[in-house]
C-alpha positions as CSV (number, residue, x, y, z in Angstrom):
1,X,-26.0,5.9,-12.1
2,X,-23.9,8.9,-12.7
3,X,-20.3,9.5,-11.9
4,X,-18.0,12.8,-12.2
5,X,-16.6,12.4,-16.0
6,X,-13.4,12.4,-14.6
7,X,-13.6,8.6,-14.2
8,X,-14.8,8.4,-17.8
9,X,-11.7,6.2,-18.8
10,X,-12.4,4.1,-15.8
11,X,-16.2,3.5,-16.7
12,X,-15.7,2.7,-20.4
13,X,-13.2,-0.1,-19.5
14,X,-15.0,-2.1,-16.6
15,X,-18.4,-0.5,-16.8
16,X,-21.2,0.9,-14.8
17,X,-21.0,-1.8,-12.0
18,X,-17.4,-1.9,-11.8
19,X,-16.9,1.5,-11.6
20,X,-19.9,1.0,-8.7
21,X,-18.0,-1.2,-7.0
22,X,-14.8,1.0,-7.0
23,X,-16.5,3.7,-5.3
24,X,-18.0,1.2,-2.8
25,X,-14.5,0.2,-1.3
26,X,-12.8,1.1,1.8
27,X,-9.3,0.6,1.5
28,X,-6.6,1.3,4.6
29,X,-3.1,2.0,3.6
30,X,-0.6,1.3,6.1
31,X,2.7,3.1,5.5
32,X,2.4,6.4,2.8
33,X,6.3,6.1,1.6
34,X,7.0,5.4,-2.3
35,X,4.8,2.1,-2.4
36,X,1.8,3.1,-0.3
37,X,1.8,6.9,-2.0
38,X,1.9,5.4,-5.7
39,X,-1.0,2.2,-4.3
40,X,-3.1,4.9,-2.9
41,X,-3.0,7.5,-6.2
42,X,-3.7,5.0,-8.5
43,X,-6.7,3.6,-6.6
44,X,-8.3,6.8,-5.9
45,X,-7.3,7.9,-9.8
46,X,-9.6,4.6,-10.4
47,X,-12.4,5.7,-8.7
48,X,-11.8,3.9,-4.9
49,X,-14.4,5.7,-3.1
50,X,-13.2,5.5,0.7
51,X,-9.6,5.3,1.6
52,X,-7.5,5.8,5.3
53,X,-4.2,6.4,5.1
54,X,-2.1,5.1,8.5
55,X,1.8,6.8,9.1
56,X,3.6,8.4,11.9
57,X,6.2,10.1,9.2
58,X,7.8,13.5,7.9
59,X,8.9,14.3,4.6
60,X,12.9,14.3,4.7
61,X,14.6,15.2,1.5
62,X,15.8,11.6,0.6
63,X,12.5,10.7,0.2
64,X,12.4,13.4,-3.0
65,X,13.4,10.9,-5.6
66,X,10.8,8.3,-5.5
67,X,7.8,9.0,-3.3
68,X,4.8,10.9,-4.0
69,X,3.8,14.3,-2.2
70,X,7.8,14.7,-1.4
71,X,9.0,17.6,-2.5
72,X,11.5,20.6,-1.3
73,X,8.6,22.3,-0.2
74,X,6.8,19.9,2.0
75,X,10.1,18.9,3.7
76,X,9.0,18.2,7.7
77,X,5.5,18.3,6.7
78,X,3.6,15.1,7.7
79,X,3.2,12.8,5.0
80,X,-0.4,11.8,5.8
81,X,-1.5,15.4,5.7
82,X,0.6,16.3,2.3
83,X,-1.7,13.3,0.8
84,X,-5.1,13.9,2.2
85,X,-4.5,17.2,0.3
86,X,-3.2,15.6,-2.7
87,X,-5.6,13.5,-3.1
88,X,-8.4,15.6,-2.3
89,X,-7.4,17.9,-5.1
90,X,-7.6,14.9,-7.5
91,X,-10.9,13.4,-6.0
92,X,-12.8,16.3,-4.0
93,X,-15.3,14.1,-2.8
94,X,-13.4,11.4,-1.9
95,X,-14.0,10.1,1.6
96,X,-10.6,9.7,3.2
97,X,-9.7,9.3,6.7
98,X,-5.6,10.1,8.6
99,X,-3.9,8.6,11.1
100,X,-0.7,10.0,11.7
101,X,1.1,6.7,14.3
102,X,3.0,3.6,13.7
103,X,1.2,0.4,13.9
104,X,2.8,-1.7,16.8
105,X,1.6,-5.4,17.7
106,X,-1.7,-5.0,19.8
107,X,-2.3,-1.5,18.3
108,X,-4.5,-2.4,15.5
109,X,-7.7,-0.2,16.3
110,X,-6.9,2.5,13.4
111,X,-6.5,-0.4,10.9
112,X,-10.0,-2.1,11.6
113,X,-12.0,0.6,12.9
114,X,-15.1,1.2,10.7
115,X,-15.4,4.2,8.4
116,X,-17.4,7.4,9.3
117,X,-20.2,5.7,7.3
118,X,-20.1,2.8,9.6
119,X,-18.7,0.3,7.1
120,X,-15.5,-1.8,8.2
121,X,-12.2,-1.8,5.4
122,X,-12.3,-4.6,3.2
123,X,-9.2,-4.7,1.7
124,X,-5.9,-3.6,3.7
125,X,-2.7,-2.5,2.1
126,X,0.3,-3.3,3.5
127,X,3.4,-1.0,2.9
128,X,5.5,-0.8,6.2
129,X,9.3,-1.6,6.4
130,X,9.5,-2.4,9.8
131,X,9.3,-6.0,10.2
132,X,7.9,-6.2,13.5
133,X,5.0,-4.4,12.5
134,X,4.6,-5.7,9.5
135,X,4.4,-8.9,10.7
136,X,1.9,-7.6,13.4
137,X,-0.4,-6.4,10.8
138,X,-0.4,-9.6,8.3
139,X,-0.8,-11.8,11.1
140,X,-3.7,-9.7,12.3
141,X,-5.8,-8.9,8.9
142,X,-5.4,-13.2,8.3
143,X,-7.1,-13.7,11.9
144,X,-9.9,-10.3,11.4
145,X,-10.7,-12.1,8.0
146,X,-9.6,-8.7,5.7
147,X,-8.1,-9.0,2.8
148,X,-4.8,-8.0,2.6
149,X,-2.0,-6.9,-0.2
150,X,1.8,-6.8,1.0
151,X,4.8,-5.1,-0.3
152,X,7.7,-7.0,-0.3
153,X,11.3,-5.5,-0.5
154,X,11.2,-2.6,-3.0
155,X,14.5,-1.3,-2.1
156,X,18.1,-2.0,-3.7
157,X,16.5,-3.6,-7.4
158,X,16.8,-1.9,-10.7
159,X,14.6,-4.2,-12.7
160,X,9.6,-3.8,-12.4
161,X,10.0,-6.5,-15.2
162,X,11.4,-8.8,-12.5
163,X,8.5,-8.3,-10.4
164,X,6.2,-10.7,-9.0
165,X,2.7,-10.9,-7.2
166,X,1.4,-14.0,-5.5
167,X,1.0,-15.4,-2.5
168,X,3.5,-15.3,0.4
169,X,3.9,-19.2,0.5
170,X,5.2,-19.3,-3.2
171,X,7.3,-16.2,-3.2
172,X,11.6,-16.6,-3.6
173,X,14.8,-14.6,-3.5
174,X,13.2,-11.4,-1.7
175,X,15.2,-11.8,2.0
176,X,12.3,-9.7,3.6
177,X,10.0,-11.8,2.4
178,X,11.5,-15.1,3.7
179,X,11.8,-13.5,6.7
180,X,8.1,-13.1,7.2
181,X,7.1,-16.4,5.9
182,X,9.3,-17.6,8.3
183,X,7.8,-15.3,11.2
184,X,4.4,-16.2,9.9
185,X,4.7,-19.7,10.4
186,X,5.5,-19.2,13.8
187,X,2.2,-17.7,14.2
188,X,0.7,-21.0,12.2
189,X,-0.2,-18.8,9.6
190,X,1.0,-20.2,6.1
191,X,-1.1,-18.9,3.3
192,X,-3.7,-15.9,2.8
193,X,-1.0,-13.0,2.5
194,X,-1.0,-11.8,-1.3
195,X,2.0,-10.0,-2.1
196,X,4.0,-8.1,-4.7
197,X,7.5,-9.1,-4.4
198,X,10.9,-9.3,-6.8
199,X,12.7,-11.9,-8.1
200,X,15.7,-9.5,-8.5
201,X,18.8,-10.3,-6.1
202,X,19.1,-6.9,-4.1
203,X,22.1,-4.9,-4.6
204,X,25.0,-4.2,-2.0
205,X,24.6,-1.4,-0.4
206,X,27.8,0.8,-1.7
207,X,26.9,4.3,0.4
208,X,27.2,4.8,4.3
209,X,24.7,6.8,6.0
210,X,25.8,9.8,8.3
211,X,24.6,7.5,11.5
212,X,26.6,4.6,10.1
213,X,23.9,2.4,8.7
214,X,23.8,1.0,5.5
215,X,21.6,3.5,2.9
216,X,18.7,1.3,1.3
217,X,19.2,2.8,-2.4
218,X,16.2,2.6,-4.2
219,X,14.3,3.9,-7.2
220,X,10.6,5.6,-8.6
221,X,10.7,2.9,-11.3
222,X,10.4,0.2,-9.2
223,X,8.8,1.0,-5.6
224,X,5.9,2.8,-7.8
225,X,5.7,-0.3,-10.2
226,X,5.2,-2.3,-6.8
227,X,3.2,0.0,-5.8
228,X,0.8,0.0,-9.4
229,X,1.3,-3.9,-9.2
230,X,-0.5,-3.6,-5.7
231,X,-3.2,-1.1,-7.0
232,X,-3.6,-3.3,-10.2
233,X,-4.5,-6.3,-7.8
234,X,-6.7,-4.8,-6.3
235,X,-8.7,-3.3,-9.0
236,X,-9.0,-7.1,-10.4
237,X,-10.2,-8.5,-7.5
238,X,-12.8,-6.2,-7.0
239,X,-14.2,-6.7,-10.4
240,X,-14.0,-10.3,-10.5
241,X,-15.9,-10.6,-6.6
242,X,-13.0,-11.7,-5.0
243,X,-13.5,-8.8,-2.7
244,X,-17.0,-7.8,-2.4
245,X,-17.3,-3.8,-1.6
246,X,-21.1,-3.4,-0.5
């Protein structure tokens, strides 16, 4: 089999099947901010063949200092389009799919749905903030069966070497995520949610927003560590069959 040479690298490390495998995957990225941006470019850097990425957002000029495809010029631009472009220019023949909503509870159709070539995502990443939803979306990839990779809080921590993946049954200190264990279990769900998550206590917040609410600092170094953590997972499971891409 012969691939485009730029996914040399990738072949020479984990081989002709690997590489295979790779390009088999259909992966859906919920949430495109500075965790789902840096997941999805390092996956289709790697040679994932079929990817959908799911967000409602704009480009604001906060989002500058740690996401990618934010810049000054694609401030108001929709963050799903800014990366289909991106990432086309990295991968020309990459098969990749936009949605640009929010995924609400009972909304789930653009997560599952099948890909053009008829093939239903194996592997879902979660990278949301809104708890709701994100709870929505766990609960439902653990009840459809589809694997599925969670960020964690990213925000307010200084420190990738203090970051963590497991599952969400054995994760500590990250509030958000003992908030959605705790939502979880009210949906019996205990177990099958792997995560990237930080053992970091999270700063103060020390700036006011202009609408009053608390700014969320955050930097590159860690929310695109979580999101290479998430990536990195992902990769390994695929190679050692815990996901099968057929």
């Amino acid at each position: 089999m012969t691939f485009p040479r730029q996914f040399l690298r990738v072949e020479t490390l984990v081989g002709e099947n690997g590489l295979a495998a790779f390009r088999k995957a259909h992966v859906v990225i919920v949430g495109y901010g500075a965790v789902g941006s840096a997941c999805t470019a390092a996956l289709v850097r790697s040679g994932i063949g079929h990817v959908r990425i799911i967000d409602a957002d704009v480009y604001d000029v906060s989002n500058i200092n740690r996401q990618f495809g934010a810049s000054h010029r694609t401030i108001g631009h929709s963050k799903v389009d800014v990366g289909k472009a991106e990432l086309l220019d990295l991968v020309p023949d990459l098969d990749i799919e936009t949605v640009q909503r929010f995924i609400r509870e009972g909304e789930m159709e653009d997560v599952f749905a099948a890909f053009a070539d008829g093939v239903a995502p194996q592997i879902v990443v979660d990278a949301i903030d809104s708890v709701d939803a994100k709870t929505a979306l766990l609960s439902a990839c653990v009840q459809n069966g589809t694997r599925v990779y969670s960020s964690m809080g990213a925000a307010r921590k200084r420190h990738p070497e203090m970051i963590r993946f497991d599952d969400i049954s054995k994760t500590s200190v990250c509030p958000l995520a003992r908030e959605i264990r705790r939502r979880l279990r009210l949906a019996d769900i205990h177990e099958g949610v792997a995560c990237v998550f930080s053992v970091e206590d999270a700063a103060k917040p020390t700036k006011p927003s202009p609408d009053k609410r608390p700014v969320l600092g955050s930097l590159m170094t860690v929310t695109a560590a979580f999101g290479l953590r998430l990536a990195s997972e992902i990769l390994n499971d695929i190679l050692e069959s815990r996901v099968v891409c057929d």
